[in-house]
N, C-alpha and C positions, 0 to 999 in steps of 0.2 A: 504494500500500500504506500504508494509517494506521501509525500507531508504535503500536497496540494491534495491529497484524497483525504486527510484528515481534516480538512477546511468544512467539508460534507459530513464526514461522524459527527465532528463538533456540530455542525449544526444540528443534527438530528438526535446527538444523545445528550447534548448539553442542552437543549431547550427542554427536553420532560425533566431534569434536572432541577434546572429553576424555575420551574413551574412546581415543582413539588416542594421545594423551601424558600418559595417566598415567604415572606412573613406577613399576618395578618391587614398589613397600612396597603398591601398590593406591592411594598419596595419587595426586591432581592435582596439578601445580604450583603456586605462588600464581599468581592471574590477573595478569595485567600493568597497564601506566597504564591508567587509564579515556580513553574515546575522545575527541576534539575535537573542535569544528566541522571544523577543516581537515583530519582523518581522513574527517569522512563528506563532506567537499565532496570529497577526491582522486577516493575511491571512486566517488562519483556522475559525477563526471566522465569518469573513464576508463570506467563503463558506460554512458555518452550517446555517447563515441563512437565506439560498435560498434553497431549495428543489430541485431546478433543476439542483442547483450547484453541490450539494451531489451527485444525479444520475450518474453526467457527471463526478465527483472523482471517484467514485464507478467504473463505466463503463471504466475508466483510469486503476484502480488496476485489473481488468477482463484483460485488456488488456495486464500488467503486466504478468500476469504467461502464458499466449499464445507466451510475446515476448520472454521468458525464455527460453521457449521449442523448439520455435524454432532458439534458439542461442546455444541450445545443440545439434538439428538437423545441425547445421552450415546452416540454410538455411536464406540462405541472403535476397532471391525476398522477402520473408513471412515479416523477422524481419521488411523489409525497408516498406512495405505492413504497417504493424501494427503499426510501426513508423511514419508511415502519419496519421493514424489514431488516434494514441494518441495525434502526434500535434493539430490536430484540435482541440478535444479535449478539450486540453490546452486551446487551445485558450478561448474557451467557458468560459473558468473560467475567464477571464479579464487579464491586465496586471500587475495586483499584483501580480497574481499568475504565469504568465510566468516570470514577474520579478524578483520573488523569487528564482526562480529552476534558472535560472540565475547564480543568487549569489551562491547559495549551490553549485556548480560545484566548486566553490574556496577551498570547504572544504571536507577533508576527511571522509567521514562517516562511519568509522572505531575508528577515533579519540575520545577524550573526547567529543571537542566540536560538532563534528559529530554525537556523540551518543544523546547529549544533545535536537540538535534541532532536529532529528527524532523522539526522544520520544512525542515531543512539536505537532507532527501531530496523537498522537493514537488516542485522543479524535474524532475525523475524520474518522480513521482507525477504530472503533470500529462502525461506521454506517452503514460500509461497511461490515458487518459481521466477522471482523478481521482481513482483506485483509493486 
């Protein structure tokens, strides 16, 4: 999954996020510390070693370049379609890893430290056939 595929999780698994802890006023919380390398190396590591974790990553970056296509179709039912499906997804992988993509919404991943912690998931991305 590239770090411009994660632009797409975050949006899909950080939105039922914060919808689920807003606070009573309709605010969000403030978002927490922005994430580390040794945040996305735990996560990656505890989903290398599950096997069914990996599939359900895998199955996530498939789902990536279908949501692509159809954001260049402008077709909205499909992305929002594909976009419930990746949540699940998500889910499947635990709350570290929805917690994560969480956090990476704070940061640019265009920037240094953007480039930084996407590289921190190739080891992953490489099980996926280089998704």
């Amino acid at each position: 999954m590239s770090w411009k595929a994660f632009i797409a999780v975050l949006s899909v698994v950080a939105l039922p996020i914060a919808a689920q802890s807003q606070q009573p006023g309709g605010r969000a919380p403030p978002p927490g510390p922005k994430p580390t390398p040794a945040d996305v190396q735990r996560v990656v590591k505890a989903i290398t070693a599950d096997k069914a974790k990996v599939q359900t990553y895998c199955d996530m970056a498939k789902l990536d370049g279908q949501m692509a296509e159809a954001e260049q179709k402008k077709d909205q039912k499909k992305l929002e379609e594909l976009g419930k499906q990746q949540d699940a997804l998500a889910q499947n992988l635990g709350p570290e890893f929805t917690g994560l993509m969480a956090k990476l919404e704070q940061i640019d991943p265009s920037s240094p430290d953007g480039q930084k912690l996407g590289a921190e998931f190739d080891p992953l991305d490489k099980q996926c056939g280089g998704h």
